[in-house]
N, C-alpha and C positions, 0 to 999 in steps of 0.2 A: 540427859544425853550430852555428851561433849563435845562443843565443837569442833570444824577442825581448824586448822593452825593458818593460817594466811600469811602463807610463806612469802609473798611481796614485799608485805608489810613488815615484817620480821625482825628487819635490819634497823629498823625505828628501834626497837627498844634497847638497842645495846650501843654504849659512845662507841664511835667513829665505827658505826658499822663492825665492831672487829667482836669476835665471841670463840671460845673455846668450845671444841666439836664435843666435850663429853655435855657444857649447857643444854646446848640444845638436842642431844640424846633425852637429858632430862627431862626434857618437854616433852618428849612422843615420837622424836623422828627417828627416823631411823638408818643405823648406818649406812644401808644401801643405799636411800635418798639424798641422804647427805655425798655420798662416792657421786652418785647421777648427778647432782647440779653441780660439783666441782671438775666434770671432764672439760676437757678444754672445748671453749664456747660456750657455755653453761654460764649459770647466771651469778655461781659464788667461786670462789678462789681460797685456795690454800697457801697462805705463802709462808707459815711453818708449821711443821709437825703437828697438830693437836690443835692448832690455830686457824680458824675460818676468817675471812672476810667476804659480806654479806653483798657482794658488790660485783660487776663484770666488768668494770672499768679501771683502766690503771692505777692503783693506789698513790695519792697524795704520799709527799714526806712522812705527815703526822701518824696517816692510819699505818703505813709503814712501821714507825717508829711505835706505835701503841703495841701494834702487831708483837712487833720485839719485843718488850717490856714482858707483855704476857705469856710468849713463848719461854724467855729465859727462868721464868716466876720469882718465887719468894726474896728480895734482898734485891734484885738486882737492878740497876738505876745506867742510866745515858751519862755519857762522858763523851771529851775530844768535841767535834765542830757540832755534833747540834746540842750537846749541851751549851758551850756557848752561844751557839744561837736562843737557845730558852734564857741566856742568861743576861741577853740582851747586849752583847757584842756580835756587832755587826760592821760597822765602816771597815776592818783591816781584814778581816775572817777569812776564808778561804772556803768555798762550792763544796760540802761535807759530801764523803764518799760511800764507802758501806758505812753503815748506821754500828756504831763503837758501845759496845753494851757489857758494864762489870757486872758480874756474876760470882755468888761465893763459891769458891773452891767447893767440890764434889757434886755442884748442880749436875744433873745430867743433861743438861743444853748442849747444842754445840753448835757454832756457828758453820753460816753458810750460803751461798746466794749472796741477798743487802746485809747479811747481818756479820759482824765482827763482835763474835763474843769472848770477852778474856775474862777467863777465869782466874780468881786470886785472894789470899789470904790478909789481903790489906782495904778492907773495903771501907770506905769513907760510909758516915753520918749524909744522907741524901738530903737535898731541897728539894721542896717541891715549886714546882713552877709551869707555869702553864696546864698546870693538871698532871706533871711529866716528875717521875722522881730523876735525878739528877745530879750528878755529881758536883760537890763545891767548888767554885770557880777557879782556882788555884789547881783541884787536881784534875780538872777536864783543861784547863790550859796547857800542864804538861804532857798530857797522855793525847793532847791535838799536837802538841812540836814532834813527841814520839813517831807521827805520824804522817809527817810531811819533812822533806827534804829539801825545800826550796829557803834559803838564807832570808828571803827579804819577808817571807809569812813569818819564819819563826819569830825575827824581830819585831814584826809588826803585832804577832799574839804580844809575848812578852810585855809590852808599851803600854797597851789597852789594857793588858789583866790587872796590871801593877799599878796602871790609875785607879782601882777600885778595890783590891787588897794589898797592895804595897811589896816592893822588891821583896824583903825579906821572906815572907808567904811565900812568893815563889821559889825562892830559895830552899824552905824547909822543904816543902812539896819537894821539887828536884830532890833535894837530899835521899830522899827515900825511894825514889824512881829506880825502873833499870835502867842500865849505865845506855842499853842500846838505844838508840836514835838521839840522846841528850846531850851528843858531845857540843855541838854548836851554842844548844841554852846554858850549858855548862862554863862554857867559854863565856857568855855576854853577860850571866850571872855573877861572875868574878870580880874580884874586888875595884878594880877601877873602869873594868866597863858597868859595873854596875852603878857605880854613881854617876856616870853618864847616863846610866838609863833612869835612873831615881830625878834627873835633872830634869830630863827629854818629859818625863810625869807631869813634876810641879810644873813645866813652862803646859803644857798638854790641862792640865788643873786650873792653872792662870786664866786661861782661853777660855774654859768655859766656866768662869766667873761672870756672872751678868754685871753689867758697867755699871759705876756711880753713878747718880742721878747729876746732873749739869746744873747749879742755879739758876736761876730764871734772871737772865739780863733786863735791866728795868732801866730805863728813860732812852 
């Protein structure tokens, strides 16, 4: 005889609580039960199409961002500010907004609510990181300037990114950008702001060189 399901407990088996409503059809539930605990007050949440979280509590960034990955599916990986936050820029960054998620062209996703989904025929080789696939540092940098209007972040991504893939890398990236929101990294990428910013690096590189050791003073 088969048990039944201990739907409490449910949310244990799947990371960050997040599970696709046809898994757990597979298991025995059924679509009404599932409709019944996602009304508002209930004990699970929908926050995309086909997408459960197992939870009545506000979603964290993360389960958020998991939420997106499996919503958008196949191919599709985090870019702009929280892939650099997985990618471990943090000191100049800027408060990430809707959750920025590439998706290849024909997906049928469509963004909506926290999710910014762009669909597009140029999709980068993902990292993974933190468990999170993610766009390479270079193109989550420029598709984060894409996405902010404020002069003193864009220079401050910029600075950070190119201490750890170098101007150039940003440059190609940009190269292939759309023109819209780039004119500013466009500008600082150019030929003599950018050896300013290649300078602003090495001194930024210098800093966190850990210091020579001192001889030890004797008598």
């Amino acid at each position: 005889m088969r048990h039944p399901i201990d739907l409490e407990a449910l949310g244990s088996l799947f990371l960050h609580r997040v599970v696709p409503t046809a898994a757990l059809v597979h298991l025995g539930l059924s679509g009404h039960l599932i409709d019944q605990r996602c009304r508002p007050g209930g004990p699970w949440q929908r926050p995309f199409p086909g997408i459960l979280l197992l939870s009545s509590k506000d979603p964290p960034r993360l389960q958020l961002m998991h939420a997106a990955l499996m919503y958008a599916g196949k191919g599709a990986m985090l870019t702009a500010f929280d892939a650099l936050h997985l990618h471990g820029m943090k000191s100049t960054i800027p408060r990430p907004g809707a959750i920025h998620v590439l998706a290849p062209r024909g997906t049928r996703a469509r963004g909506f609510g926290p999710l910014y989904l762009e669909h597009t025929d140029r999709i980068p080789k993902p990292v993974l990181s933190r468990g999170f696939h993610v766009a390479p540092l270079e193109r989550a940098a420029i598709d984060a300037i894409r996405r902010t209007k404020s002069a003193a972040d864009t220079k401050a991504i910029l600075e950070e990114v190119a201490h750890f893939v170098g101007v150039q890398s940003l440059r190609a990236e940009l190269a292939l950008a759309p023109p819209r929101g780039t004119a500013l990294a466009r500008k600082l990428l150019g030929e003599s702001p950018a050896r300013q910013l290649e300078r602003a690096v090495m001194d930024r590189r210098a800093l966190s060189l850990p210091r020579a050791r001192q001889p030890l003073a004797i008598g």
